[in-house]
C-alpha positions as a printed Julia matrix, in Angstrom:
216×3 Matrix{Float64}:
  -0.16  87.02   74.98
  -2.33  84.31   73.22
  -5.97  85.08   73.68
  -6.95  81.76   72.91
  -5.92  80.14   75.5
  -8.54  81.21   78.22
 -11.11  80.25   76.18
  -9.64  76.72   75.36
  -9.31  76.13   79.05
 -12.99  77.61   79.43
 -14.12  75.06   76.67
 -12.67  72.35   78.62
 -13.99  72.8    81.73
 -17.24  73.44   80.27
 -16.73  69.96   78.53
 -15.81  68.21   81.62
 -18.8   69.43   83.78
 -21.06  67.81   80.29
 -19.46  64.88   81.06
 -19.63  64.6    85.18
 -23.4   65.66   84.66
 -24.29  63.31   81.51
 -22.42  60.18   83.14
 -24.69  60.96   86.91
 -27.5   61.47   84.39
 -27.45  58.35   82.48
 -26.81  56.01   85.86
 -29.68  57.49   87.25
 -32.18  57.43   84.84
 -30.76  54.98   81.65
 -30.59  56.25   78.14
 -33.13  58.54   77.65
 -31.31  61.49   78.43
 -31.81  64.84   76.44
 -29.31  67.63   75.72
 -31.8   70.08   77.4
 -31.58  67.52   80.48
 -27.75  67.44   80.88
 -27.95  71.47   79.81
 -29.98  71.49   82.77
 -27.7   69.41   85.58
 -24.42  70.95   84.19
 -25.49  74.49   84.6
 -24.95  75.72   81.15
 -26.65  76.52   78.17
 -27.99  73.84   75.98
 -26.01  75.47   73.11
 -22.75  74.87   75.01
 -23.65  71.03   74.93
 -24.51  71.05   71.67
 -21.01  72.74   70.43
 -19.1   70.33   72.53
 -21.15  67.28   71.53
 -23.21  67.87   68.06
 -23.93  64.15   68.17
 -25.79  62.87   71.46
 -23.7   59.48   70.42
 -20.42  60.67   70.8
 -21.2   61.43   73.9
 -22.73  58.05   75.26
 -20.05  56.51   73.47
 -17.48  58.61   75.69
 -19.09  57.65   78.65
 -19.32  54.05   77.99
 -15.96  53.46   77.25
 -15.07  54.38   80.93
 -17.84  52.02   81.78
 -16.03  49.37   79.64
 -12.88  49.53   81.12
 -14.31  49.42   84.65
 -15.9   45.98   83.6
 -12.58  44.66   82.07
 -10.89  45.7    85.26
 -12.96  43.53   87.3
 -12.82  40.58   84.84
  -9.05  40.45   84.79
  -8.8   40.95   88.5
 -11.71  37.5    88.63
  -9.25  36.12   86.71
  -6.57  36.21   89.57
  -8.73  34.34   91.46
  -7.21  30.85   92.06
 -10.42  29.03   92.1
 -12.22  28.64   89.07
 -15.84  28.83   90.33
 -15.2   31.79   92.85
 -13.43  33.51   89.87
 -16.46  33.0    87.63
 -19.09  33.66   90.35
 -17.05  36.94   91.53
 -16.97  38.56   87.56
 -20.77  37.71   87.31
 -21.66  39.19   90.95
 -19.51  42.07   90.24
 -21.32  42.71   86.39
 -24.41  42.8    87.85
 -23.78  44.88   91.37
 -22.39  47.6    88.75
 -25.29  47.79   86.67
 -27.72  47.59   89.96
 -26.05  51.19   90.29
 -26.21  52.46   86.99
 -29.36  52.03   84.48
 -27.21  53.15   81.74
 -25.01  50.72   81.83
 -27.63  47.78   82.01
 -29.24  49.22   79.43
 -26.06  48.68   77.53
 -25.12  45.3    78.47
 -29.0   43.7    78.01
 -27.95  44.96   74.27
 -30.66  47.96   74.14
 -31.53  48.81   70.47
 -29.74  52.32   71.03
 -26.51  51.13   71.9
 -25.78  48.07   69.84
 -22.82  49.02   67.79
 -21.21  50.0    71.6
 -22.65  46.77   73.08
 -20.64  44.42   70.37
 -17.85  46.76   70.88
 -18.04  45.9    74.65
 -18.62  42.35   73.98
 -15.36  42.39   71.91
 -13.14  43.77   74.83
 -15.13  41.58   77.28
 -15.67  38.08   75.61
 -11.59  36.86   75.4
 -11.72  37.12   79.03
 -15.05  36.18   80.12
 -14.54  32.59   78.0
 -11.48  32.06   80.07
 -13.29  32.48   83.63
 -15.69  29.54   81.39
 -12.86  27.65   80.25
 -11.41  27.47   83.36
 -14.4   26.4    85.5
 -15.18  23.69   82.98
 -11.57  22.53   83.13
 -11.97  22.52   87.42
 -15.57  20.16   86.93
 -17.04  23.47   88.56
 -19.01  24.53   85.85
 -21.71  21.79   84.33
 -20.35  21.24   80.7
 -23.74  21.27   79.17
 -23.33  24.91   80.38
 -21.24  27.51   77.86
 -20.69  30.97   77.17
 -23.72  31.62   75.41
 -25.29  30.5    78.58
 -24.12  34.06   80.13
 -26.03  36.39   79.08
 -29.31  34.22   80.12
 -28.16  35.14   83.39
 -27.78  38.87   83.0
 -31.08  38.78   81.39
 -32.62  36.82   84.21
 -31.82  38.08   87.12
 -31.51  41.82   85.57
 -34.98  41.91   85.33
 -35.19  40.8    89.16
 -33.51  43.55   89.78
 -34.9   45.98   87.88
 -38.53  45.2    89.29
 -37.46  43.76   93.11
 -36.22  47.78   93.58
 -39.37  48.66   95.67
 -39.38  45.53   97.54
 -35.57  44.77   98.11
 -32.92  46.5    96.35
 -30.44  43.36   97.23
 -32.8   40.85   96.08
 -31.32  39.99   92.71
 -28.31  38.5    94.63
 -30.53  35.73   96.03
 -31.55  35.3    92.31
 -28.37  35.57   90.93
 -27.18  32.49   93.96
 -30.23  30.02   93.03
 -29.28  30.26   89.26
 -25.55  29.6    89.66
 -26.05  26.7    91.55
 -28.17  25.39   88.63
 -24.86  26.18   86.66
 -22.94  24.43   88.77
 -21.13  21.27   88.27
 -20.07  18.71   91.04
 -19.9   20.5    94.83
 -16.39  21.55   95.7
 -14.43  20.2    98.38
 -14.93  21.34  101.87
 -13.51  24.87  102.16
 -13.8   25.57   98.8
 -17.14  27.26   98.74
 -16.55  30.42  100.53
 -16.59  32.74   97.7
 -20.11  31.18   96.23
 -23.08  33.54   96.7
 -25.43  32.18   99.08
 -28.99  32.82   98.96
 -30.7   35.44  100.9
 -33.91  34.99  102.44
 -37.02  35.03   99.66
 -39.37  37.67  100.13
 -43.46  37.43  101.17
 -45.7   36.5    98.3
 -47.53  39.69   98.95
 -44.36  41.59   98.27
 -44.14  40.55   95.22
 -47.68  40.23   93.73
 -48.33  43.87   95.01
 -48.4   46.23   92.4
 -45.86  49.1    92.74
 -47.74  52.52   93.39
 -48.76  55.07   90.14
């Protein structure tokens, strides 16, 4: 019998627990995860981490890629949309409500210095598709045509930092952003029916809310 084979199946499992525990890791807290701290949540020695991942980048960059692929899955599936705007409106909505659940991967797509080389990688698989959902709402009048792709990322920018600093006030807040600036995006008004996939805006919240200063 091959003795080797218990411990390749050992080495495995140990590599898939790294992996559940580093991906809960990094949505929870963002980047600046340690080998000691995944050691920790995966219940085995820091050692073991280190033999299965020498480099702390291979191992972001295996976690991203699933992240990738669950953002191209939701572009492509915008694109199926048969309205332009709702299309383009449902990718954007959809970016953003994954990254209001995982810090990592905002940290990703707002281009952090740490992950650039995987954020143009991203942006590579992404972009084809992304200037489609443009093209097309330009093409539909939906989309004002002093408004391009570059014009993206403004957004993620914008109304990721409403929702990385609306968390102690309203959680769902950035949606309400995220509807005010699309309408400023927006070309002429669609015909009746038409709107129901547009985000609407939420109620604002009270000036105090916001000028109060989170607790130390």
């Amino acid at each position: 019998m091959d003795g080797s084979k218990p411990l390749r199946r050992d080495a495995e499992r140990n590599r898939q627990r790294i992996l559940a525990a580093a991906n809960a890791l990094v949505a929870e807290v963002g980047l600046d995860v340690t080998h000691n701290d995944i050691a920790r949540a995966a219940e085995v020695g820091v050692g073991t981490v280190y033999r299965r991942f020498p480099d702390r980048q291979e191992l972001i960059d295996e976690l991203f890629d699933q992240r990738v692929d669950r953002i191209i899955a939701l572009v492509e599936a915008s694109l199926l949309i048969e309205d332009p705007w709702s299309g383009l409106c449902a990718f954007i909505a959809g970016n953003l409500e994954l990254q209001a659940g995982d810090k990592g991967l905002k940290d990703l797509m707002a281009g952090d210095g740490r992950t650039t080389d995987l954020a143009k990688r991203a942006q590579r698989r992404i972009g084809p598709a992304v200037r489609e959902l443009v093209r097309r709402a330009h093409a539909s009048g939906q989309l004002r045509p002093d408004v391009g792709v570059g014009d993206f990322p403004l957004v993620q920018e914008m109304v990721g930092a409403v929702l990385e600093h609306s968390r102690r006030i309203d959680p769902d807040l950035w949606r309400r952003a995220l509807a005010l600036v699309l309408d400023g995006y927006r070309g002429r008004r669609p015909a009746a029916g038409a709107a129901a996939g547009r985000p609407r805006p939420t109620p604002g919240p009270r000036i105090e809310q916001v000028l109060e200063r989170p607790p130390r």
